[in-house]
N, C-alpha and C positions, 0 to 999 in steps of 0.2 A: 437348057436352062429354063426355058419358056413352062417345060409339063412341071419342072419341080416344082416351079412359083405357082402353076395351078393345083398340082399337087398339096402343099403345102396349104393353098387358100383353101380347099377343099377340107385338107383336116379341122380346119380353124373354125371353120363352118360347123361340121361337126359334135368337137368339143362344145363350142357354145349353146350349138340345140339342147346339150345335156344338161348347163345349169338348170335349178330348180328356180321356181318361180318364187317370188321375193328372197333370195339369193345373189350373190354378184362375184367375182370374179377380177382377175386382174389381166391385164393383157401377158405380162413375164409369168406368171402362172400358166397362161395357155403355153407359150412359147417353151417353158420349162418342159411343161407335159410333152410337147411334139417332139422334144429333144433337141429343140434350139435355143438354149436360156438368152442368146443374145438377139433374139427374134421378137422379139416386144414392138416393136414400130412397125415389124412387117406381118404382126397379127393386126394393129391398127389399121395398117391401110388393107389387107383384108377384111375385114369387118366395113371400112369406110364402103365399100363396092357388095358390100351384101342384100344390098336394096334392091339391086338387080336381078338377083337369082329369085327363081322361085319357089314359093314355100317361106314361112318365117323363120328370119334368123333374129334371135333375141341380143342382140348387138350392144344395147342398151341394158343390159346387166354386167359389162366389161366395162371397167374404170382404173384410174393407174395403181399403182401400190400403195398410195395415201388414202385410198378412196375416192381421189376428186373424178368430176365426170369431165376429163380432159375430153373426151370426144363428143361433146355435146352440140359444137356448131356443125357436125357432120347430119343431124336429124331434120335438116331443112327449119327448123326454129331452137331459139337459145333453149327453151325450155320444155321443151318435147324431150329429150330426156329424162330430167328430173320427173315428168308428168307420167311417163312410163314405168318409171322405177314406185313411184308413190301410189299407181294404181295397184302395184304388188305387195304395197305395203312397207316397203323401204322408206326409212326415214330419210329426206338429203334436208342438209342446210348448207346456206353458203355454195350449193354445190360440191359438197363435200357428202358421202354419205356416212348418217350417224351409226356405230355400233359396227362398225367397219368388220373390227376382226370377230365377232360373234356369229355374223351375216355372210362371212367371205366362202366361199364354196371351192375348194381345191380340186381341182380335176384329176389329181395323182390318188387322192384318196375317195375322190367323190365324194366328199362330206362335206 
């Protein structure tokens, strides 16, 4: 069970290095794409332990299906997300990101 759960963080890793920059993504979109549509919490907590690895995983272009940046207390400060996403050019308010579904980057399609 141990390699699948590395296995699986591995993939998640991955897909994420592929989004494009000012681009975003949803975690159930990754999870879709791996083949696990009910896998959304456990692309989050892989993502949460990507700080670790080396090399950059762009972590902070996953946000939930609304846009919000649910993962934002995971970057060591509230707004070190939003701060990352806005240096791409990503609009957030509210923590929310604006233009949501124009910006969203699907990993099944790549686009």
């Amino acid at each position: 069970m141990m390699n699948d759960k590395k296995d699986f963080f591995h993939r998640v890793y991955e897909v994420t290095r592929l989004i494009p920059r000012g681009r975003v993504t949803s975690y159930g979109a990754i999870a879709r794409y791996l083949g696990d549509p009910r896998a959304a919490r456990m692309v989050g907590w892989a993502l949460n332990q990507s700080t670790c690895l080396p090399g950059f995983v762009p972590a902070h272009r996953v946000v939930n299906r609304e846009g919000l940046l649910t993962g934002k207390h995971h970057f060591g400060y509230a707004e070190t997300m939003k701060q990352l996403l806005e240096q791409e050019g990503v609009v957030v308010n509210h923590d929310r990101v604006v233009d949501f579904k124009r910006i969203f980057w699907d990993p099944e399609t790549m686009e």
